[in-house]
N, CA, C and O atoms as a GROMACS GRO file, in nm:
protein
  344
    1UNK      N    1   0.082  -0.121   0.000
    1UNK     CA    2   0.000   0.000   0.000
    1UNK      C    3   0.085   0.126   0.000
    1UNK      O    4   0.043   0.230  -0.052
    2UNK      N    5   0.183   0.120   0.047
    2UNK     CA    6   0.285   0.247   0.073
    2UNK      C    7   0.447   0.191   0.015
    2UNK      O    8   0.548   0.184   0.085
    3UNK      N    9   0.440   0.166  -0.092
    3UNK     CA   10   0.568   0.181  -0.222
    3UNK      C   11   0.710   0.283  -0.165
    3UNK      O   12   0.823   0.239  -0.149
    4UNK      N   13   0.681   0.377  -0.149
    4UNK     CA   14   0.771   0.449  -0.104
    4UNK      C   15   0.865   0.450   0.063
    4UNK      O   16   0.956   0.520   0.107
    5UNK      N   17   0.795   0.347   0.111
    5UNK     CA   18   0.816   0.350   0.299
    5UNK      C   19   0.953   0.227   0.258
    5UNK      O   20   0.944   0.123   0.192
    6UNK      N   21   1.052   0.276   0.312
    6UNK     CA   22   1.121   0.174   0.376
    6UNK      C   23   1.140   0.078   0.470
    6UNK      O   24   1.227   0.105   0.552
    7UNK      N   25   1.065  -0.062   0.487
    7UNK     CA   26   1.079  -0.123   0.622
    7UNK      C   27   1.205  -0.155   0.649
    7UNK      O   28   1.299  -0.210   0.591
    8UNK      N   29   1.174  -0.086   0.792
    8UNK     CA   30   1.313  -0.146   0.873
    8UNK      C   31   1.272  -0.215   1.016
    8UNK      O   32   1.277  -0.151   1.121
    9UNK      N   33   1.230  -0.350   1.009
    9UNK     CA   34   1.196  -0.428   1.050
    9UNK      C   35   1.320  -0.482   1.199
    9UNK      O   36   1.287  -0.541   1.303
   10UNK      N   37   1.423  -0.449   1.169
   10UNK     CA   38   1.542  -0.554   1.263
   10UNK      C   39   1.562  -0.400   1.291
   10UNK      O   40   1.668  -0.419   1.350
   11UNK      N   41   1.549  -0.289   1.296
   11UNK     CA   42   1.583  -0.156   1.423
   11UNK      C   43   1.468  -0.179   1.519
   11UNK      O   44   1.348  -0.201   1.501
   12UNK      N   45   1.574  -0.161   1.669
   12UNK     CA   46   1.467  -0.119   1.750
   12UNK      C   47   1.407   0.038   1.724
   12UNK      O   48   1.285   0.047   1.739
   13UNK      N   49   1.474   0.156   1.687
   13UNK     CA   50   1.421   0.292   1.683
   13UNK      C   51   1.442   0.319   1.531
   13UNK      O   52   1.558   0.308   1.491
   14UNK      N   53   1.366   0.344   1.462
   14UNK     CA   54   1.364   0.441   1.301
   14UNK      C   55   1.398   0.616   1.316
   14UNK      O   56   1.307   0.696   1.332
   15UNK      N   57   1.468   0.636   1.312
   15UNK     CA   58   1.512   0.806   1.304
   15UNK      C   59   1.515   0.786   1.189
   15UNK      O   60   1.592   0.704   1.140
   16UNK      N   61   1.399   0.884   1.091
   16UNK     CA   62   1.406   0.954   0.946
   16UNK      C   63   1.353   1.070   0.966
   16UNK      O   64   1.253   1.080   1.037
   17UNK      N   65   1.412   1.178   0.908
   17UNK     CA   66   1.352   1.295   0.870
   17UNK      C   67   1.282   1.356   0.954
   17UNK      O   68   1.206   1.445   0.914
   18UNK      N   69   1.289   1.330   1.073
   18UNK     CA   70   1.165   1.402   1.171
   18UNK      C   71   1.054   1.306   1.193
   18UNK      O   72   0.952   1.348   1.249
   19UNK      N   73   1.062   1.187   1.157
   19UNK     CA   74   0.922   1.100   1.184
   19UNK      C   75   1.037   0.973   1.295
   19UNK      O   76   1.157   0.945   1.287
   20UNK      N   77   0.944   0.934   1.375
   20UNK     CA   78   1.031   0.820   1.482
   20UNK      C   79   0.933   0.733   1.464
   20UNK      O   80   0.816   0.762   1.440
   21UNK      N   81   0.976   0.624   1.476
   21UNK     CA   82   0.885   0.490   1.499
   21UNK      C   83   0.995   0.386   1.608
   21UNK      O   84   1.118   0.384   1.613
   22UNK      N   85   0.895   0.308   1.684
   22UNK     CA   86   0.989   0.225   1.776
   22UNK      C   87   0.875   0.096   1.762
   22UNK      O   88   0.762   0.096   1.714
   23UNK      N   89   0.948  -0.001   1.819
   23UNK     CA   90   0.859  -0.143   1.839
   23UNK      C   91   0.881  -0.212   1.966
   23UNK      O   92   0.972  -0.178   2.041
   24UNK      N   93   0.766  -0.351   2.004
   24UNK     CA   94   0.822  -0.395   2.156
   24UNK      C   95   0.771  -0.302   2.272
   24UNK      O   96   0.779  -0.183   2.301
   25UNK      N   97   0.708  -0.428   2.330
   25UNK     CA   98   0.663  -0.333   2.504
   25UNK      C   99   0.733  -0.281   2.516
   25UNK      O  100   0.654  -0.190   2.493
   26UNK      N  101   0.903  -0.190   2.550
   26UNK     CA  102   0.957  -0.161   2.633
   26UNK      C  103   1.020  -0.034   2.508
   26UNK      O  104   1.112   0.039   2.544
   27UNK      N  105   0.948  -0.018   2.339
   27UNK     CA  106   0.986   0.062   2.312
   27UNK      C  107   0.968   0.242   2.358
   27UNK      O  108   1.039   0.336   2.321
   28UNK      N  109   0.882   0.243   2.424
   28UNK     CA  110   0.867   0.395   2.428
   28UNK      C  111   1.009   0.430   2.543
   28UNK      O  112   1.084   0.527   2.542
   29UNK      N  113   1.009   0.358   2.598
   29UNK     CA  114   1.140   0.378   2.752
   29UNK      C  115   1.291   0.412   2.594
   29UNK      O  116   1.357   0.514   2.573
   30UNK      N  117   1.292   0.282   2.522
   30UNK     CA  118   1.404   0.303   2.426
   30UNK      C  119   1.392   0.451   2.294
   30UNK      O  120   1.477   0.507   2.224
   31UNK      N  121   1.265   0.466   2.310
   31UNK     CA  122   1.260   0.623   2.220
   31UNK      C  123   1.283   0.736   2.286
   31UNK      O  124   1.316   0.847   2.246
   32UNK      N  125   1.260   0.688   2.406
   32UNK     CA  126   1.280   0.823   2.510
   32UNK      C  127   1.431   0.866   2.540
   32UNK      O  128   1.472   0.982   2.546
   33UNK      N  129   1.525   0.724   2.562
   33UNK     CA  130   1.614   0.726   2.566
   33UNK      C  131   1.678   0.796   2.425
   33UNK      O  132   1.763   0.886   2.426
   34UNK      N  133   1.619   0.736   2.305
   34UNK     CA  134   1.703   0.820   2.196
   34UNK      C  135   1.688   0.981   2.196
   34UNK      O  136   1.780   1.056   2.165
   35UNK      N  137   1.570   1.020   2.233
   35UNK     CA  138   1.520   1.134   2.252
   35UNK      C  139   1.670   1.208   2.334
   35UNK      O  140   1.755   1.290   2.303
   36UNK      N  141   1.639   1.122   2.454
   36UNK     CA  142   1.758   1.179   2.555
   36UNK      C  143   1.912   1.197   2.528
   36UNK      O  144   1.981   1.288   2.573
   37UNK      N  145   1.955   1.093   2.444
   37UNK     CA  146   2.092   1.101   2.371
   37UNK      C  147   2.123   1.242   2.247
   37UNK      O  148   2.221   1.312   2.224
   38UNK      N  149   1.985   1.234   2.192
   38UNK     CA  150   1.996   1.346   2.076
   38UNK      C  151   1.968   1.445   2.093
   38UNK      O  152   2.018   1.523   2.013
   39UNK      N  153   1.859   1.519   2.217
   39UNK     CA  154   1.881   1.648   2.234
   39UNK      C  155   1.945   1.678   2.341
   39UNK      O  156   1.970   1.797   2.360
   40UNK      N  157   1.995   1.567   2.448
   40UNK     CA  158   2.126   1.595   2.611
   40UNK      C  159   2.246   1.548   2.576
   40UNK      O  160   2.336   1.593   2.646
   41UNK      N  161   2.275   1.481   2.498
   41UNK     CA  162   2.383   1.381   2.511
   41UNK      C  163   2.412   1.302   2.575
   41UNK      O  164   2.368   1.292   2.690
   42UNK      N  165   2.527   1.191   2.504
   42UNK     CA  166   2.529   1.060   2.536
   42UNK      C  167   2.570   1.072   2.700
   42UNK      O  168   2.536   0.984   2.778
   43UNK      N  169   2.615   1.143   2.726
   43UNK     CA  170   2.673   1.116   2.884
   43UNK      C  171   2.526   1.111   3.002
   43UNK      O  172   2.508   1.033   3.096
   44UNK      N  173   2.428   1.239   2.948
   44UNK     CA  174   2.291   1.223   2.998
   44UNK      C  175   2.189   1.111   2.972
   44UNK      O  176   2.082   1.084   3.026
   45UNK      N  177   2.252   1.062   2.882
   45UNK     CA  178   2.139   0.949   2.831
   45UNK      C  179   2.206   0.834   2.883
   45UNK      O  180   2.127   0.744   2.910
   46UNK      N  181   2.334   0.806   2.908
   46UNK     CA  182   2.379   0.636   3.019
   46UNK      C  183   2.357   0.702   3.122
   46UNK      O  184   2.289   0.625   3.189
   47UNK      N  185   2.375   0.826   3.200
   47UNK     CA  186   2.328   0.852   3.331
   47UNK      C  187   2.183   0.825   3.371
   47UNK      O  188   2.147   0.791   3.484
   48UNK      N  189   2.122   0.840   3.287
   48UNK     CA  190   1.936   0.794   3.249
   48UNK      C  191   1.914   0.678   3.260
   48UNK      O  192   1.842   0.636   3.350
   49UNK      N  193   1.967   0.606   3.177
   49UNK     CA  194   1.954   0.430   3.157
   49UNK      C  195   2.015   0.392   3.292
   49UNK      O  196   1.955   0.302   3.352
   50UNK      N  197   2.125   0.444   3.349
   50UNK     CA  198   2.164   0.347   3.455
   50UNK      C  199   2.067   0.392   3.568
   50UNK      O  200   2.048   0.304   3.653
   51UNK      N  201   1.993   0.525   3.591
   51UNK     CA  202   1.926   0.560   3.670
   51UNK      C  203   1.768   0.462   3.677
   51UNK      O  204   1.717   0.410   3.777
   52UNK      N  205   1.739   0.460   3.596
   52UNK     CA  206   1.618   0.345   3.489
   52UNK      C  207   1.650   0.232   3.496
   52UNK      O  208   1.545   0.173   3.520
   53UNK      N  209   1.737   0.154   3.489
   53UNK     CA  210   1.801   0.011   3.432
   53UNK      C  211   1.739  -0.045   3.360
   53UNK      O  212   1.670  -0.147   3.364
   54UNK      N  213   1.770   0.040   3.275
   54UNK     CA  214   1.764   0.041   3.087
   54UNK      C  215   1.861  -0.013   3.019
   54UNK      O  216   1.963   0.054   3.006
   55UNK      N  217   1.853  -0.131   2.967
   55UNK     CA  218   1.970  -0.186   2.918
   55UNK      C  219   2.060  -0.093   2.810
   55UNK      O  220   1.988  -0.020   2.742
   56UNK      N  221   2.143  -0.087   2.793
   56UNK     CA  222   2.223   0.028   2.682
   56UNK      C  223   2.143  -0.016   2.541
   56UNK      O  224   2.083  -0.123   2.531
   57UNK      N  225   2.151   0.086   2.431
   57UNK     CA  226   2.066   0.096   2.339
   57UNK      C  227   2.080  -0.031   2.251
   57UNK      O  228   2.201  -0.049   2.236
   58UNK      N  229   2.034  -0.095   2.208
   58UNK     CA  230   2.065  -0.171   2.087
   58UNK      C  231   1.999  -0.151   1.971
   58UNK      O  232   1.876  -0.153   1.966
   59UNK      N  233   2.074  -0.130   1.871
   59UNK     CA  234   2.016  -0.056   1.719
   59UNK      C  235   1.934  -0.178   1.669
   59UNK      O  236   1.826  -0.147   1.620
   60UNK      N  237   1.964  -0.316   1.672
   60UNK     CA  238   1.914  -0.428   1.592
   60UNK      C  239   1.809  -0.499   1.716
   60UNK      O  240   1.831  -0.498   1.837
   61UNK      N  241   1.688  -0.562   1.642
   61UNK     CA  242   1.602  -0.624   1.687
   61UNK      C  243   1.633  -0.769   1.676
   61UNK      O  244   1.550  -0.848   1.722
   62UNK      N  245   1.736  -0.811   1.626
   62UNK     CA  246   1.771  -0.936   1.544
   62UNK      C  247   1.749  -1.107   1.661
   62UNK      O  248   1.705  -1.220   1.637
   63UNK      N  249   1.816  -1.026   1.807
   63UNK     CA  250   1.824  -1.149   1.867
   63UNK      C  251   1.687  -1.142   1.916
   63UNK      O  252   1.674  -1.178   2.033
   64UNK      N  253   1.573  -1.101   1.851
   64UNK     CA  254   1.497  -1.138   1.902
   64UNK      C  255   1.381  -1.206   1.834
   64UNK      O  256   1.291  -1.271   1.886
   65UNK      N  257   1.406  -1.167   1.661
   65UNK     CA  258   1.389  -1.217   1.544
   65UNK      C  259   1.340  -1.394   1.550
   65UNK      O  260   1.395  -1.471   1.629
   66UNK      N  261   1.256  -1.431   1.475
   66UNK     CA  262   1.251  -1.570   1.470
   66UNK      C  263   1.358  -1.643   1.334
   66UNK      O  264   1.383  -1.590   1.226
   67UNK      N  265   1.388  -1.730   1.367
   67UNK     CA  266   1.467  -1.796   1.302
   67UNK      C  267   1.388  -1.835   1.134
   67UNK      O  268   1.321  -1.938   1.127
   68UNK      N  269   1.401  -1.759   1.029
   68UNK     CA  270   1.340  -1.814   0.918
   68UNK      C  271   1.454  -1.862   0.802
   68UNK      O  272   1.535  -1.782   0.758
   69UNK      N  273   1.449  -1.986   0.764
   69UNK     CA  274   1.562  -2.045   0.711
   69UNK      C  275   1.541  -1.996   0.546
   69UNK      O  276   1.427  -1.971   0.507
   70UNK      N  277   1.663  -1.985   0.447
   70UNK     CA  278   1.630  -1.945   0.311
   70UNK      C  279   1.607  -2.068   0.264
   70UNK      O  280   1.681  -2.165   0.281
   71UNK      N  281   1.494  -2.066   0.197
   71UNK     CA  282   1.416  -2.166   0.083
   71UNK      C  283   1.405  -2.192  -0.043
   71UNK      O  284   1.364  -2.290  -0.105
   72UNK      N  285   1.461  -2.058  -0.083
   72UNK     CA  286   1.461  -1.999  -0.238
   72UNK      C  287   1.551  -2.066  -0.308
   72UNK      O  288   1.586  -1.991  -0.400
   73UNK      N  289   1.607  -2.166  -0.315
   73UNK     CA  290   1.735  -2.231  -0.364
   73UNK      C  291   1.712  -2.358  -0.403
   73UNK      O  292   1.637  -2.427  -0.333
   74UNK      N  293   1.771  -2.410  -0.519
   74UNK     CA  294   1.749  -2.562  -0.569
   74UNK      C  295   1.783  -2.666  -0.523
   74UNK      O  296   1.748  -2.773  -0.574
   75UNK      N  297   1.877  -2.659  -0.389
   75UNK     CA  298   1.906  -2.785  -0.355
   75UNK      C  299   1.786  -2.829  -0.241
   75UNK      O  300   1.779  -2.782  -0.127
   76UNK      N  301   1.688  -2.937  -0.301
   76UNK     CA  302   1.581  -2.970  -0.224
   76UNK      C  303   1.598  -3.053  -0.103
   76UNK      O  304   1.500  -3.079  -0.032
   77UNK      N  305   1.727  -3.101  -0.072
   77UNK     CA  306   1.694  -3.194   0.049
   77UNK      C  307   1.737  -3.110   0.165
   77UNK      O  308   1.712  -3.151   0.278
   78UNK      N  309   1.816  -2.965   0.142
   78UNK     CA  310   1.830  -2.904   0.223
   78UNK      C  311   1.713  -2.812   0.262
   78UNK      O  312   1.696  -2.781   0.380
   79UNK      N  313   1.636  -2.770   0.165
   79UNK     CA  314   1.472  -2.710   0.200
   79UNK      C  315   1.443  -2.817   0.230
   79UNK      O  316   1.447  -2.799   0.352
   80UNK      N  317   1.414  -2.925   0.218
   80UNK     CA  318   1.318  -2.990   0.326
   80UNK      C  319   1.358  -3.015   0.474
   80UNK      O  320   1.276  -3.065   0.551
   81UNK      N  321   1.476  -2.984   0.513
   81UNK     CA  322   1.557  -3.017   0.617
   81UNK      C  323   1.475  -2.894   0.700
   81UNK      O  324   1.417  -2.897   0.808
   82UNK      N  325   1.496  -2.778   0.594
   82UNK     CA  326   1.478  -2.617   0.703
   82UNK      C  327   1.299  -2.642   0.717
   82UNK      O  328   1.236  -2.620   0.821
   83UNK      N  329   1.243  -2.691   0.596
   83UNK     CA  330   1.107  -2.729   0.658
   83UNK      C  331   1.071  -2.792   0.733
   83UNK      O  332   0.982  -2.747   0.805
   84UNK      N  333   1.117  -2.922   0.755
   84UNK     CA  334   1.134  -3.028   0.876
   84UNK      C  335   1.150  -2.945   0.984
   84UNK      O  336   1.054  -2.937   1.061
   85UNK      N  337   1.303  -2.849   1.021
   85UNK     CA  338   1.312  -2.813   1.118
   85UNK      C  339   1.150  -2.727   1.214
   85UNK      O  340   1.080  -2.751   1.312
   86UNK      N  341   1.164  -2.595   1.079
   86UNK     CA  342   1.072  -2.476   1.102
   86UNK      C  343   0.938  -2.570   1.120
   86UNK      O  344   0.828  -2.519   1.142
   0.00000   0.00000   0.00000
């Protein structure tokens, strides 16, 4: 529906252009924090998190990602392996 949007699916925070997006119960605490790094600086924003115990920022969502194996490929006994698994 929206051609032009870039997903960025594996960030925890999207900084574009003036628009923010975050994901995850615990994103608004991690936007706030970016908030806090970009208009106080970084020294105010770990003084924050450690005040909070806010884990330090992590840019990627990845370890939290589900495991989806590539399928797209001709060797079939190895897709059926990742299907078996998944």
């Amino acid at each position: 529906m929206f051609p032009d949007v870039s997903l960025q699916d594996h960030k925890v925070i999207v900084d574009e252009g003036g628009l923010y997006s975050s994901g995850g119960a615990t994103s608004s605490l991690h936007l706030g924090m970016h908030f806090t790094e970009k208009f106080c600086g970084k020294e105010t924003a770990n003084l924050s998190r450690r005040m909070l115990l806010i884990d330090n920022d992590h840019p990627s969502q990845t370890r939290f990602s589900m495991f989806i194996p590539q399928t797209q490929h001709t060797d079939k006994p190895i897709r059926n392996a990742h299907l078996l698994i998944e």
